[in-house]
C-alpha positions as CSV (number, residue, x, y, z in Angstrom):
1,X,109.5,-171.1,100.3
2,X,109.5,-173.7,103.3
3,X,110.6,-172.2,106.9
4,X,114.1,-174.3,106.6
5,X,115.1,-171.7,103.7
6,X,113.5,-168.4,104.8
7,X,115.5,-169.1,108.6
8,X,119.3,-169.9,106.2
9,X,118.7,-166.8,104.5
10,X,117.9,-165.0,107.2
11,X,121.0,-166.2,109.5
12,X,123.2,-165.7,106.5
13,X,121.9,-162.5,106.0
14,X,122.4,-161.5,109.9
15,X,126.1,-163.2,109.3
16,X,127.3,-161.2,106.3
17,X,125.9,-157.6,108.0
18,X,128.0,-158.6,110.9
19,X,130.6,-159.2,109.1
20,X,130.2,-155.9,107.2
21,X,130.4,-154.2,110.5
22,X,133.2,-155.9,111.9
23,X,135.0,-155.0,108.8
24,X,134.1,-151.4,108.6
25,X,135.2,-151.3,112.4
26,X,138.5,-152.7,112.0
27,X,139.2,-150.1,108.8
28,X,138.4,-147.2,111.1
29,X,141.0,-148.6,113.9
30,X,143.3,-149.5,111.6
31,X,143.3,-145.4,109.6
32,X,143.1,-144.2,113.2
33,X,146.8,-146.0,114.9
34,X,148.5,-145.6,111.2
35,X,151.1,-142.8,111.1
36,X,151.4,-140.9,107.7
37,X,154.3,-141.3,105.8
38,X,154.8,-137.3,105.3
39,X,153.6,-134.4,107.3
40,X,150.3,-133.0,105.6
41,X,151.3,-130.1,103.5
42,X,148.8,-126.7,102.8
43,X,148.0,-126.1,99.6
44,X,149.3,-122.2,99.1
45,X,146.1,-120.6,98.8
46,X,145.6,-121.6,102.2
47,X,148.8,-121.3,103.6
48,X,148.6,-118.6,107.2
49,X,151.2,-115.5,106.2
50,X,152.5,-113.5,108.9
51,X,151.7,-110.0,109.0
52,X,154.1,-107.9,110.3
53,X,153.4,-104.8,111.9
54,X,155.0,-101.4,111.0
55,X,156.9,-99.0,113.4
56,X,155.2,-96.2,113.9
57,X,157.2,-93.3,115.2
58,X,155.4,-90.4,117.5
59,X,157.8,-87.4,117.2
60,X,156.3,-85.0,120.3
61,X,156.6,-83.0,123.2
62,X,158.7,-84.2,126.2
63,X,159.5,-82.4,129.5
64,X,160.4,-79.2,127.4
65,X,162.2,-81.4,124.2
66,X,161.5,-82.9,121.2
67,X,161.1,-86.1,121.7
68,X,160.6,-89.5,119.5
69,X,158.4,-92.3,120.2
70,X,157.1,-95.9,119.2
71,X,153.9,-96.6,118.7
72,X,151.9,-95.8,121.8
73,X,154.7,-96.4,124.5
74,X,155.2,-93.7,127.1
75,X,159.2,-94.0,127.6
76,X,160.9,-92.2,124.6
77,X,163.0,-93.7,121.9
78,X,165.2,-90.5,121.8
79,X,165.0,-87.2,122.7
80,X,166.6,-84.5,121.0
81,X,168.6,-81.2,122.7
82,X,165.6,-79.0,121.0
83,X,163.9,-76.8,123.2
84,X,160.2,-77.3,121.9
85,X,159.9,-73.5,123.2
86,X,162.3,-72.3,120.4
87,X,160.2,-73.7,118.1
88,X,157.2,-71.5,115.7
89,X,153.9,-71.7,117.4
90,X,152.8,-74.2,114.0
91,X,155.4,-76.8,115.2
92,X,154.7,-76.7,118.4
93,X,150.8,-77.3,117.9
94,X,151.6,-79.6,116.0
95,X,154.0,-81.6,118.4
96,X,151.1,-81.4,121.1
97,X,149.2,-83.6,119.0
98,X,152.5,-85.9,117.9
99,X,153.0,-86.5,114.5
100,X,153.2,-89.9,113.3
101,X,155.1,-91.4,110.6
102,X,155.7,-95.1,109.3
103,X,159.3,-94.5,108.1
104,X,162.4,-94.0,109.9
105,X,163.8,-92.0,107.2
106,X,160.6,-89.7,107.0
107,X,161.2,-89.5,111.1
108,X,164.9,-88.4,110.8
109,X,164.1,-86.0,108.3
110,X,160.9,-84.3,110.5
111,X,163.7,-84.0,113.2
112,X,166.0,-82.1,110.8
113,X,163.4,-80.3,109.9
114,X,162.5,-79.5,113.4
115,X,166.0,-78.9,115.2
116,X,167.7,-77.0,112.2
């Protein structure tokens, strides 16, 4: 092969590899400014759920009453007109400790229970 045609392949060569660049350069910037025609949805398996937390209720002693509260707050929710002194010493150990429950129902009915 003479010099003349190894230096036009090379130079064409170098010309369509800078071409192939400029091209692949231009397809980036061009995906990058475009705006998507709809929002990108989540497949449901991977969809975030939100979790909601349950009441928890704290039925115990305060300043000589029966008292309920939420969760782990230190101001009451109610407090009842049941003297925690009236009540068998079981109930009242048990109220030192607090006694939880999930359910407002299951709450009420401890109360009932308690103040009856």
């Amino acid at each position: 092969m003479s010099r003349r045609t190894t230096a036009f392949i090379f130079i064409a060569f170098i010309f369509l590899m800078t071409a192939a660049v400029i091209s692949a350069f231009m397809s980036c910037q061009h995906t990058a400014n475009a705006e998507p025609d709809e929002p990108p949805t989540i497949p449901p398996t991977e969809s975030i759920t939100r979790k909601v937390p349950y009441k928890t209720y704290i039925i115990k002693e305060y300043h000589g009453f029966v008292a309920v509260f939420e969760s782990d707050s230190s101001r009451p929710l109610k407090i009842t007109d049941c003297y925690v002194s009236s009540l068998p010493e079981a109930d009242r150990k048990q109220l030192s400790h607090g006694i939880k429950t999930n359910s407002e129902n299951k709450m009420k009915r401890l109360l009932e229970d308690l103040c009856s």
